[in-house]
MITOR-73765 format. One record per residue (C-alpha): chain; x, y, z; residue in one letter. Coordinates in Angstrom, 2 decimals. Layout:
<rs>
<r><c>A</c><px>X</px><py>Y</py><pz>Z</pz><r>A</r></r>
...
</rs>
This chain:
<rs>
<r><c>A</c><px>0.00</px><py>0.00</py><pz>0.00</pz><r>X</r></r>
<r><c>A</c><px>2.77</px><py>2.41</py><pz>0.99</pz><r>X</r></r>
<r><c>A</c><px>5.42</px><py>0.71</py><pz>-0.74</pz><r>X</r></r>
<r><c>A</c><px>5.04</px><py>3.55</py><pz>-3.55</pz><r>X</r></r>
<r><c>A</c><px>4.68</px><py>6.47</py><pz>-1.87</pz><r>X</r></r>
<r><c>A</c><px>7.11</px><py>9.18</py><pz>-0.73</pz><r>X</r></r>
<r><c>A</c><px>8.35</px><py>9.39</py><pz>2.48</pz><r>X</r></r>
<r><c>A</c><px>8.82</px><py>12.36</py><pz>4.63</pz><r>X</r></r>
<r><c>A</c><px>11.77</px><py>12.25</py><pz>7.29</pz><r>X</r></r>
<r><c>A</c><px>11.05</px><py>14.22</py><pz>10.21</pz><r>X</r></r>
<r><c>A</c><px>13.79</px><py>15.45</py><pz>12.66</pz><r>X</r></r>
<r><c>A</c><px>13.50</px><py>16.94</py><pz>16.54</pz><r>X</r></r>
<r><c>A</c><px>15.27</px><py>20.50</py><pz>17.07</pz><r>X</r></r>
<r><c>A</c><px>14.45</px><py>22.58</py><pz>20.34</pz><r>X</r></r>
<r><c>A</c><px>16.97</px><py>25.58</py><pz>17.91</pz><r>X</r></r>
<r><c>A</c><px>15.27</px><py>26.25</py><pz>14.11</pz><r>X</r></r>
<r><c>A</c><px>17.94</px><py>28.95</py><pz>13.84</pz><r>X</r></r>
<r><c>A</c><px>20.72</px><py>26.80</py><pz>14.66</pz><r>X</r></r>
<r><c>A</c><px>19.15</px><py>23.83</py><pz>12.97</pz><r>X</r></r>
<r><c>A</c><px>19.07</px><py>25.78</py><pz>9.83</pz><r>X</r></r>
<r><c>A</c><px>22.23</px><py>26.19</py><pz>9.21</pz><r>X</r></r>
<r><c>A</c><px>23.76</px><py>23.11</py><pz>9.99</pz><r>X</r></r>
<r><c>A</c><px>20.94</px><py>21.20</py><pz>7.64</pz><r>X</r></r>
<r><c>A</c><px>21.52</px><py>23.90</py><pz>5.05</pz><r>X</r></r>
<r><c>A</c><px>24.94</px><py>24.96</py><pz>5.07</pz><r>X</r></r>
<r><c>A</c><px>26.88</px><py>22.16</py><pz>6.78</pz><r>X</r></r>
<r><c>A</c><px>24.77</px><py>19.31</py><pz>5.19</pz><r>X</r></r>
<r><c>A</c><px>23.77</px><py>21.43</py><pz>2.03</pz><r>X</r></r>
<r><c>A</c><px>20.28</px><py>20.39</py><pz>1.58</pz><r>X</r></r>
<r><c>A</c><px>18.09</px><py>22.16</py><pz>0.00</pz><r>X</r></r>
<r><c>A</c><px>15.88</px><py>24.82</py><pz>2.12</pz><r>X</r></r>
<r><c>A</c><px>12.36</px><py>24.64</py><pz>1.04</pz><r>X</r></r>
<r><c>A</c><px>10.04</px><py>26.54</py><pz>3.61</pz><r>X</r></r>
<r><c>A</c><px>9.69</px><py>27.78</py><pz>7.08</pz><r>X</r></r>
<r><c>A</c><px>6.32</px><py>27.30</py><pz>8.63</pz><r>X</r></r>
<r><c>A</c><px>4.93</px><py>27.35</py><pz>11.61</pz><r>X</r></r>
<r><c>A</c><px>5.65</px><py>23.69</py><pz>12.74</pz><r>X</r></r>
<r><c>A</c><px>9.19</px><py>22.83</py><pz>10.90</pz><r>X</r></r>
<r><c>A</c><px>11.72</px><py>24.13</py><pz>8.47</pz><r>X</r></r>
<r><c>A</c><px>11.43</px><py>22.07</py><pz>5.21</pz><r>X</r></r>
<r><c>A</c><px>14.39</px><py>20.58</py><pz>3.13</pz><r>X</r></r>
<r><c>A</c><px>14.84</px><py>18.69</py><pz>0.16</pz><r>X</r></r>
<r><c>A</c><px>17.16</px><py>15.76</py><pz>0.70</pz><r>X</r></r>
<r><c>A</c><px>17.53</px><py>14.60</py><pz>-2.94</pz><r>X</r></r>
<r><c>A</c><px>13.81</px><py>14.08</py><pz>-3.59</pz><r>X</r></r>
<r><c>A</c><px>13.19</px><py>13.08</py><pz>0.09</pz><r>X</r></r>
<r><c>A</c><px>11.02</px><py>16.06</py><pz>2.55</pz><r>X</r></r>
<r><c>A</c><px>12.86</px><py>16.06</py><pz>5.65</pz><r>X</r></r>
<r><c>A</c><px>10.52</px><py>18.31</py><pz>8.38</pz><r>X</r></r>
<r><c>A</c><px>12.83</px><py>19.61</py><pz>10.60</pz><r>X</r></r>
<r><c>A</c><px>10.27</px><py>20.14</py><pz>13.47</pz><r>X</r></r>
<r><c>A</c><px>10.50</px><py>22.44</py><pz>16.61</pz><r>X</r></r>
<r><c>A</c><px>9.94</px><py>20.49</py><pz>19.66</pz><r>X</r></r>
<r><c>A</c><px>10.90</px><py>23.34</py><pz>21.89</pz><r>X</r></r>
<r><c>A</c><px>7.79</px><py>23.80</py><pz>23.50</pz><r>X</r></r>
<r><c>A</c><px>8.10</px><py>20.11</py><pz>24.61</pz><r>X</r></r>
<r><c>A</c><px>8.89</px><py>19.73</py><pz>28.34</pz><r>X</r></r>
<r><c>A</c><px>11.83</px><py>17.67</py><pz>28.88</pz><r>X</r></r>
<r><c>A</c><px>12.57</px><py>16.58</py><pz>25.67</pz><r>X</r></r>
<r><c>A</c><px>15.90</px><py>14.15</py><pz>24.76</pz><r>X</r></r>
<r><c>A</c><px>17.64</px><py>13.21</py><pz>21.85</pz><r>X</r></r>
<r><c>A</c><px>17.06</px><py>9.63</py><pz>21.09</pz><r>X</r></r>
<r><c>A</c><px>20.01</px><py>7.95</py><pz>21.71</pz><r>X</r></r>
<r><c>A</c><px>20.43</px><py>6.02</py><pz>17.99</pz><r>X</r></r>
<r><c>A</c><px>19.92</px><py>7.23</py><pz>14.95</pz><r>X</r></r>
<r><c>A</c><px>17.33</px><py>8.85</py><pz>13.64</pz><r>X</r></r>
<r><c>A</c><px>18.57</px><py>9.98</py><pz>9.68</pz><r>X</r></r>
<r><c>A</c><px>21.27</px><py>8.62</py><pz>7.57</pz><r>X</r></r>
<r><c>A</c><px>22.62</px><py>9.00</py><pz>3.99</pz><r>X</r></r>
<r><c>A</c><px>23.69</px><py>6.38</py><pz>1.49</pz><r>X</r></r>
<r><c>A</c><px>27.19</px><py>7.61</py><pz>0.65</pz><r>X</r></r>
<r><c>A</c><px>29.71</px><py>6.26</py><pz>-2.70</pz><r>X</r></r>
<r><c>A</c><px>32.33</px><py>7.00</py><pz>-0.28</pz><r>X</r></r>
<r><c>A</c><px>32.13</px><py>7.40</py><pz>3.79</pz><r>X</r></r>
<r><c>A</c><px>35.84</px><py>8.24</py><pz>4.07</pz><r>X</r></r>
<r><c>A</c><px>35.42</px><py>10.93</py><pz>2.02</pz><r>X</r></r>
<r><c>A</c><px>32.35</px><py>12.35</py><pz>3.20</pz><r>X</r></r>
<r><c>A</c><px>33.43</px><py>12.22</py><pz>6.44</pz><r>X</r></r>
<r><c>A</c><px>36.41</px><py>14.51</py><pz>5.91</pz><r>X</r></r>
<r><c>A</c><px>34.45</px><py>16.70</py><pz>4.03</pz><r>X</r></r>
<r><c>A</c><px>31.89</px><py>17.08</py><pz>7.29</pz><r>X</r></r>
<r><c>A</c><px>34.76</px><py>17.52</py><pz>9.40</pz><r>X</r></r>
<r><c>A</c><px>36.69</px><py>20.22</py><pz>7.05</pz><r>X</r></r>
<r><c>A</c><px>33.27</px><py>22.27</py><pz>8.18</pz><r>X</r></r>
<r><c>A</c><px>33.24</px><py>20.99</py><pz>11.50</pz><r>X</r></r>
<r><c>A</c><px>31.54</px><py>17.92</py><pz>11.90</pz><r>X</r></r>
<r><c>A</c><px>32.84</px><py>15.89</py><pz>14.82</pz><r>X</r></r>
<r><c>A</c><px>32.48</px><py>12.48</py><pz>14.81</pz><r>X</r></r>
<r><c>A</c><px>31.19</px><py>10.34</py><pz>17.39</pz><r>X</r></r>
<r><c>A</c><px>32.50</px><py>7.06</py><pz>18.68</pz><r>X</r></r>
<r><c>A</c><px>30.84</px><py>4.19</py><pz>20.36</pz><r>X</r></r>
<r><c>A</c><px>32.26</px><py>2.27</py><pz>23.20</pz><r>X</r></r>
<r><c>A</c><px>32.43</px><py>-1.95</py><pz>22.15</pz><r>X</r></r>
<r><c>A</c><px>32.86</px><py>-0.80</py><pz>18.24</pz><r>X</r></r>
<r><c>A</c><px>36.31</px><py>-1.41</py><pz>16.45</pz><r>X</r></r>
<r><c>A</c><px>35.89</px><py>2.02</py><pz>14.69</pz><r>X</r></r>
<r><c>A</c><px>39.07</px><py>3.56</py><pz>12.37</pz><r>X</r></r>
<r><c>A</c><px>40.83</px><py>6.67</py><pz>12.71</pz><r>X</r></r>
<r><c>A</c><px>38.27</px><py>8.52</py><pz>11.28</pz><r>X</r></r>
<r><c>A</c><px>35.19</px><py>7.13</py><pz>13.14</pz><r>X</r></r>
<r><c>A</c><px>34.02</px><py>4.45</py><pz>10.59</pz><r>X</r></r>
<r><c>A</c><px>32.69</px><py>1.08</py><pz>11.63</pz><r>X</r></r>
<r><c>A</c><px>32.91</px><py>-2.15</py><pz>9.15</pz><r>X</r></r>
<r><c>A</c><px>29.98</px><py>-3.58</py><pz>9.86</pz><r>X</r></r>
<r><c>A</c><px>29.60</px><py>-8.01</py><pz>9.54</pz><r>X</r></r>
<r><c>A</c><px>27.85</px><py>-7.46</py><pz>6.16</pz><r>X</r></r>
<r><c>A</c><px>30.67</px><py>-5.09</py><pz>4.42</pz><r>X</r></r>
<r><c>A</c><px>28.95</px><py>-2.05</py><pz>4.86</pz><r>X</r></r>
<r><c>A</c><px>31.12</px><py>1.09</py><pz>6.31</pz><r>X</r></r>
<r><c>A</c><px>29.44</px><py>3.39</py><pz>9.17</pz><r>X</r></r>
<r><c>A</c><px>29.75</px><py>6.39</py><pz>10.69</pz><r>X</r></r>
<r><c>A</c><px>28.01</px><py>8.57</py><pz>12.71</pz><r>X</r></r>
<r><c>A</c><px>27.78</px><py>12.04</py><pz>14.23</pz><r>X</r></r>
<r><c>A</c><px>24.94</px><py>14.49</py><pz>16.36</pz><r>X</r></r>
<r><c>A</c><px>23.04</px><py>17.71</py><pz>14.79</pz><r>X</r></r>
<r><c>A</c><px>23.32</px><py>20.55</py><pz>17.10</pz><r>X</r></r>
<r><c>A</c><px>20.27</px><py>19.26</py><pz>18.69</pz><r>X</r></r>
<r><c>A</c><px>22.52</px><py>16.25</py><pz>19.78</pz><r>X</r></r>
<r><c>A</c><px>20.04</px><py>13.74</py><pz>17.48</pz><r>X</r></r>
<r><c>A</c><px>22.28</px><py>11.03</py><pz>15.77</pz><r>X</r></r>
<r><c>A</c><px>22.65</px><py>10.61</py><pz>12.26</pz><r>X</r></r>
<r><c>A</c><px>24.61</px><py>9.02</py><pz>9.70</pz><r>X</r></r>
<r><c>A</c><px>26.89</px><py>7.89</py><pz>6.97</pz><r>X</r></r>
<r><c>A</c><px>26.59</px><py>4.43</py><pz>5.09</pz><r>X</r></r>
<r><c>A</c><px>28.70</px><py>3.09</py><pz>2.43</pz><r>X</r></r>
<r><c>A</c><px>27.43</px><py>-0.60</py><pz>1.08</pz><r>X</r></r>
</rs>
């Protein structure tokens, strides 16, 4: 029934200001809108709702992630985030490299790293 249809990515931020610029100058998606609920991006055909949750009492991060992006080459993209100040996390019990990238049992090369809003998201080469 859905298997057709377009998805629509929605991401936390208690900061739209700050959240702006990282999605749209750090990340370089597209900025579509600013309404009244979430700033709206274009992710390559894909509407990612960047949604203010500030009014929310006690909201957290969640603590895995949340949005990721198919990458031809995590190495590369990875230095690229970091050249505009990306930092990259690491996770205690995973064999990570120098630059923060897992090899996962199946081949595929992970990394991750937090939005100023501290939600995790990340970087997947198959």
């Amino acid at each position: 029934m859905l298997a057709s249809m377009d998805i629509i990515a929605f991401v936390p931020t208690r900061n739209p200001r700050k959240a702006r610029e990282f999605f749209e100058t750090t990340l370089g998606l597209r900025f579509v809108s600013d309404d009244q609920f979430a700033l709206v991006f274009n992710a390559n055909g894909v509407m990612v709702r960047v949604v203010d949750v500030s009014g929310v009492a006690d909201y957290k991060p969640a603590p895995f992630t949340i949005l990721g992006w198919s990458v031809s080459n995590v190495g590369k993209t990875v230095k690229d985030l970091q050249r505009k100040g990306v930092k990259f996390e690491r996770f205690p019990g995973m064999e990570q490299d120098q630059l923060g990238v897992w090899s996962s049992p199946s081949g595929a090369k992970v990394a991750w790293f937090r939005d100023p809003d501290g939600n995790v998201l990340s970087l997947t080469e198959m």
